[in-house]
Backbone bond lengths (Angstrom), bond angles and torsions (degrees), N, CA, C in turn:
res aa  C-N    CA-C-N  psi(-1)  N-CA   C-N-CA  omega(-1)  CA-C   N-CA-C  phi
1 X - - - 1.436 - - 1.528 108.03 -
2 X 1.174 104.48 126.82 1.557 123.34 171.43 1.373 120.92 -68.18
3 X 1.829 139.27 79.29 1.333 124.55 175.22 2.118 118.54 -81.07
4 X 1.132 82.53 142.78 1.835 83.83 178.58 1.838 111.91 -113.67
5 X 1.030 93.87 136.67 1.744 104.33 176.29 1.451 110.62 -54.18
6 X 1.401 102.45 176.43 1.923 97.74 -177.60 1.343 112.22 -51.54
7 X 1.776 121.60 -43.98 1.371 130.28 -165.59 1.498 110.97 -69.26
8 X 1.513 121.09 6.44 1.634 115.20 -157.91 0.889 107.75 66.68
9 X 1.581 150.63 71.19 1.324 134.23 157.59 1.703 97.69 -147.84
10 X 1.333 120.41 143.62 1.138 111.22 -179.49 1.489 106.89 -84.58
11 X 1.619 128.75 151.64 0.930 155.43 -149.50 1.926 91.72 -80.70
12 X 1.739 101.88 144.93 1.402 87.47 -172.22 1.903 107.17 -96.03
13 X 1.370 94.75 -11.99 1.149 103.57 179.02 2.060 118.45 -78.76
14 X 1.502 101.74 2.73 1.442 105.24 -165.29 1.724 122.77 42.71
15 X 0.953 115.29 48.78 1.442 138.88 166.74 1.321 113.50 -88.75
16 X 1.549 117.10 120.28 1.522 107.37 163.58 1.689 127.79 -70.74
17 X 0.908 118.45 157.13 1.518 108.72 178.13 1.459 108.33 -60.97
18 X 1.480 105.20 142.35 1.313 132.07 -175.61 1.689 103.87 -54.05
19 X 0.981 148.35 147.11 1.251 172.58 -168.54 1.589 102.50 -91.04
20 X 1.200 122.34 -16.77 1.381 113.29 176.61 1.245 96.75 -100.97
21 X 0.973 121.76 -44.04 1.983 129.32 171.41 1.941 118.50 -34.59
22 X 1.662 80.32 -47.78 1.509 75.12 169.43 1.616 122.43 -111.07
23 X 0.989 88.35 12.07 2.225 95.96 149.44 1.143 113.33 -61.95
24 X 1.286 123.29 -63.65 1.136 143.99 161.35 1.650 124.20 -1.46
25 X 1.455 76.17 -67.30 1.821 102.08 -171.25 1.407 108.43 -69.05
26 X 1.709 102.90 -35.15 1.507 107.96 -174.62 1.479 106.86 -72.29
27 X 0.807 116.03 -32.52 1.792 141.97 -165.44 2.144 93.44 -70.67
28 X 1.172 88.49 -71.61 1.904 91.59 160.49 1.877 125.73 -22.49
29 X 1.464 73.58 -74.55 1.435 95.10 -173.64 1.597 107.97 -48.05
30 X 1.427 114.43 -56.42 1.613 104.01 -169.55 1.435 108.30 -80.40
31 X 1.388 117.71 -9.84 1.450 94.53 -177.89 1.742 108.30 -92.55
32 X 1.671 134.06 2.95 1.033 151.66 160.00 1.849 88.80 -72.68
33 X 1.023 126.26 -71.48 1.150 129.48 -168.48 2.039 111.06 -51.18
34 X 1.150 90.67 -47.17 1.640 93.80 -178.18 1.491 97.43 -57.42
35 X 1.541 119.78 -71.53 1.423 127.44 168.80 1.770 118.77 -19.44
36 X 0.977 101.93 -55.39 1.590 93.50 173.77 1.605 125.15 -55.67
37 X 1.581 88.26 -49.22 1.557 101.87 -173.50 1.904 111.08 -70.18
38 X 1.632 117.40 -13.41 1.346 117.04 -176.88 1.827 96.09 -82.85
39 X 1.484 106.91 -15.47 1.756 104.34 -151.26 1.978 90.62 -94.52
40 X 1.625 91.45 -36.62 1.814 79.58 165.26 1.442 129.63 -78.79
41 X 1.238 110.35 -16.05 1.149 109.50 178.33 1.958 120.32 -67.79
42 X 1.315 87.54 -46.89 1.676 93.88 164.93 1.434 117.60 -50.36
43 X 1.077 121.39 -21.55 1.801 126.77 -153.26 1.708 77.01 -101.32
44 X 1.081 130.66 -60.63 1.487 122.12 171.33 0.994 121.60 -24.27
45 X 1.685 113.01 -85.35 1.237 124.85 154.18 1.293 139.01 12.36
46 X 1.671 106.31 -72.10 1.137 135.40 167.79 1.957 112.92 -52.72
47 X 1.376 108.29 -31.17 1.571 101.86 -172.79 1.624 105.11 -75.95
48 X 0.743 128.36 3.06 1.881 131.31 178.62 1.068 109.73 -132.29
49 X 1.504 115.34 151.95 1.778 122.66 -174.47 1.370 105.56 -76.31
50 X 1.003 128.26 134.89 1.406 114.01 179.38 1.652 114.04 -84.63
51 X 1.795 103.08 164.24 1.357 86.80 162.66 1.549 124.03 -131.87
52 X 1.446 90.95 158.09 1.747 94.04 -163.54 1.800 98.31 -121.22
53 X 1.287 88.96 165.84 1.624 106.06 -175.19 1.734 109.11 -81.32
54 X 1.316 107.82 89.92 1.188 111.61 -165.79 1.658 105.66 -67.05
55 X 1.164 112.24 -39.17 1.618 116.58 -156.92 2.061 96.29 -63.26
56 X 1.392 107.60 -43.17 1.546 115.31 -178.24 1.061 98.21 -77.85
57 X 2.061 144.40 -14.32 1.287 115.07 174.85 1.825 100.56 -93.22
58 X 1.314 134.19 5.09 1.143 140.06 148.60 1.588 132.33 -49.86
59 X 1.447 87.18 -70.75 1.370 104.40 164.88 1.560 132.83 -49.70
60 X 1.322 95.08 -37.98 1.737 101.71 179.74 1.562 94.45 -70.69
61 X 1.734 112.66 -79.05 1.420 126.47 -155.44 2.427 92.31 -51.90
62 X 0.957 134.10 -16.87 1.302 121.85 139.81 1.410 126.60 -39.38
63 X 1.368 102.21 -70.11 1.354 114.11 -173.95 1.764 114.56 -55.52
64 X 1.202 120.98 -34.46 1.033 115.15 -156.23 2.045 102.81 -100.20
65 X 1.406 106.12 -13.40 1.389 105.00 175.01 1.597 112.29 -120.95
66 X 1.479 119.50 8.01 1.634 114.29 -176.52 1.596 79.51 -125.18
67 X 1.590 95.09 167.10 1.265 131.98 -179.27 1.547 104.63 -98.12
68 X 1.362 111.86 82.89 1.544 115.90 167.87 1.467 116.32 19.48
69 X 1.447 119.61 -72.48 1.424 122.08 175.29 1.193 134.84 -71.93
70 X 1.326 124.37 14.13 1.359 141.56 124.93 1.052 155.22 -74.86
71 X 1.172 98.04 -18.49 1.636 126.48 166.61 1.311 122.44 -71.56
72 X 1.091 118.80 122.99 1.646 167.87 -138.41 1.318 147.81 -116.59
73 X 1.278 131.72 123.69 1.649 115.30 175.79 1.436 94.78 -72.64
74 X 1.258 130.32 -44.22 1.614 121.63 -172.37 1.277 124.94 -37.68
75 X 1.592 99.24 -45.74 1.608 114.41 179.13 1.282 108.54 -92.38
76 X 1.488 142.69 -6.19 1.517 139.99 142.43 0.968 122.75 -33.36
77 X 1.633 103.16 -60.10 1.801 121.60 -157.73 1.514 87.32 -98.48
78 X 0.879 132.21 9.51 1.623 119.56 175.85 1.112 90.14 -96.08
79 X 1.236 124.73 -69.79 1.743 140.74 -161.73 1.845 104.00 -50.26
80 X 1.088 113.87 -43.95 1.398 129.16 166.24 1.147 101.64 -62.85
81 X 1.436 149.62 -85.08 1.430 131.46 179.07 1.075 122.89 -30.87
82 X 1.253 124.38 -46.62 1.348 112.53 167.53 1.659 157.12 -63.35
83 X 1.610 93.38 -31.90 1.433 121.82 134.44 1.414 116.29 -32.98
84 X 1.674 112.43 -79.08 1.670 117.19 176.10 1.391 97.59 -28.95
85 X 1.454 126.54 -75.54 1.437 146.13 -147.65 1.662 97.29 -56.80
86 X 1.147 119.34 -37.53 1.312 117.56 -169.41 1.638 109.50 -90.38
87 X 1.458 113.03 -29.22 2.155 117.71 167.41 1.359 89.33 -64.89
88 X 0.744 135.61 -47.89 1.789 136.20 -161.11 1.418 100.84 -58.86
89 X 1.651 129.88 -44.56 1.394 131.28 -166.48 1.093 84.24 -81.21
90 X 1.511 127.59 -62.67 1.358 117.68 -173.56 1.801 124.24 -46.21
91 X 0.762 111.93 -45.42 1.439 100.97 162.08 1.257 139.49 -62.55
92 X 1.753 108.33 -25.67 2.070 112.26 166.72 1.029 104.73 -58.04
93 X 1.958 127.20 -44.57 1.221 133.68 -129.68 1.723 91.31 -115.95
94 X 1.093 135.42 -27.70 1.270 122.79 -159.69 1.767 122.32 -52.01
95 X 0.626 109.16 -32.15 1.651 139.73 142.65 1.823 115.29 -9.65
96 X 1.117 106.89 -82.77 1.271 140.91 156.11 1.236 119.90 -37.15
97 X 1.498 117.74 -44.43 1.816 116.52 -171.06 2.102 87.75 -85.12
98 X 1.621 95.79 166.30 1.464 101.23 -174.97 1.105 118.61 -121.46
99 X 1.670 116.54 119.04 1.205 118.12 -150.39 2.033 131.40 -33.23
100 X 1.186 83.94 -28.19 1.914 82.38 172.77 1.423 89.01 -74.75
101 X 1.285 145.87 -56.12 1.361 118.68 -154.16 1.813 113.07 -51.11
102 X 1.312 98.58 -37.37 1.487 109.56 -147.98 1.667 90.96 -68.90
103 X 1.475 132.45 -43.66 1.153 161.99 -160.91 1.821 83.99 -70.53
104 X 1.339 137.69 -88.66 1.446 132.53 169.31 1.445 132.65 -39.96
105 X 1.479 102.63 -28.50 1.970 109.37 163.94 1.505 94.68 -79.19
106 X 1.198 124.97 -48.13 1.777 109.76 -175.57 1.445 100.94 -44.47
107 X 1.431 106.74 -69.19 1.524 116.52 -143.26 2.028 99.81 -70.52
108 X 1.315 122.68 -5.73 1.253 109.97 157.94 1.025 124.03 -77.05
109 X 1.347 110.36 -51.16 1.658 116.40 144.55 1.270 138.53 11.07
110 X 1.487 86.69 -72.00 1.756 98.84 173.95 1.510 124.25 -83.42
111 X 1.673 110.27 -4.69 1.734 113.47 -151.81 1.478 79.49 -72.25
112 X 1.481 121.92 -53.12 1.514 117.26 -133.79 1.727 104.99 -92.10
113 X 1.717 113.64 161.34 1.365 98.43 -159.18 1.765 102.75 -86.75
114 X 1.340 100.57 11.96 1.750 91.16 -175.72 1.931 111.89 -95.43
115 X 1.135 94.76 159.47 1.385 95.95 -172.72 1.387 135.23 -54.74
116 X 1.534 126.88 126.46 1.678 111.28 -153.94 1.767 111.08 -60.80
117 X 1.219 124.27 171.30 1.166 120.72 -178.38 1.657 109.21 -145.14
118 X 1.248 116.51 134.41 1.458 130.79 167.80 1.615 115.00 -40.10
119 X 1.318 118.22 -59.85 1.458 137.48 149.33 1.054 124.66 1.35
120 X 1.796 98.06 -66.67 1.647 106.30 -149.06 1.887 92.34 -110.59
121 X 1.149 134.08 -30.73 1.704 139.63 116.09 2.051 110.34 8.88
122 X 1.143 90.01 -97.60 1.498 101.56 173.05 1.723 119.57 -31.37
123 X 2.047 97.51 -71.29 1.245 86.75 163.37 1.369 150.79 -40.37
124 X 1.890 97.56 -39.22 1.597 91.63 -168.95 1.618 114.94 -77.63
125 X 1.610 99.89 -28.92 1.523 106.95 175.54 1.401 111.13 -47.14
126 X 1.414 120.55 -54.36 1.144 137.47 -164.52 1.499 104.64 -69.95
127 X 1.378 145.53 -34.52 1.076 144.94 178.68 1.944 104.58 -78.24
128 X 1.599 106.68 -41.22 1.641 102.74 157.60 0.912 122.61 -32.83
129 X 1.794 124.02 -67.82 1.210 130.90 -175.01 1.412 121.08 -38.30
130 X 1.803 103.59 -63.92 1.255 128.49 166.19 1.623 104.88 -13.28
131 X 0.995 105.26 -95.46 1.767 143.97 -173.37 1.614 102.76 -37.53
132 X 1.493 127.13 -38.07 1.232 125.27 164.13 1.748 132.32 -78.21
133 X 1.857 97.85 -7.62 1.679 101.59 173.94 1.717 98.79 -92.27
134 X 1.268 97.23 -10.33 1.650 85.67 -164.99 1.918 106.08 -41.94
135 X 0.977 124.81 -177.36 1.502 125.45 -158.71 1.851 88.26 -111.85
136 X 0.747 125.53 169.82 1.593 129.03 -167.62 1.546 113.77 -135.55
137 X 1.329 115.66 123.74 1.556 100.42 -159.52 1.407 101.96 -90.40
């Protein structure tokens, strides 16, 4: 068997390539390979609404703008309806948003440490959309 150096040329010394050389390559290869398979997986991802823990993104976004002693089943189950109300649009409409958007509203989604929300989902898609009819000068 004939081995060739990086440049295509066979080696003058007739040496096979070093065994760490082609760790290397193997080492290359799957992490190109892993990479692909993380970049389709998102694009998957992206084709279904996701779902999030509405009741804990309630609870928090409570916590963090009411004063404990105001806080409420009223404003639970409100805040929760609205959520519902907003997966619900998301599901007529998901259709409609374009796959990079949906893929960049996820992934903001996920940056921040507070809990994802149906809401803020909807909005951003919906402001995507927006932002792509604008007229183009």
């Amino acid at each position: 068997m004939t081995y060739l150096n990086t440049q295509g040329v066979k080696p003058e010394s007739g040496h096979r390539p070093s065994r760490s050389l082609n760790m290397k390559r193997l080492a290359m290869l799957a992490t190109i390979g892993a990479t692909v398979l993380v970049a389709q997986s998102f694009v998957a991802f992206a084709d279904d609404v996701p779902t999030f823990d509405i009741q804990r993104a309630c609870s928090a976004r409570l916590q963090a703008f009411q004063d404990t002693s105001s806080q409420g089943t009223d404003t639970v189950s409100s805040c929760v309806a609205d959520e519902q109300s907003a997966r619900a649009t998301l599901v007529n409409q998901w259709t409609q948003f374009a796959p990079g958007s949906k893929a960049e509203c996820l992934e903001i989604q996920s940056d921040g440490a507070a809990p994802r929300s149906y809401i803020e989902l909807l909005t951003c898609l919906q402001m995507a959309k927006q932002i792509k009819e604008l007229p183009k000068d």
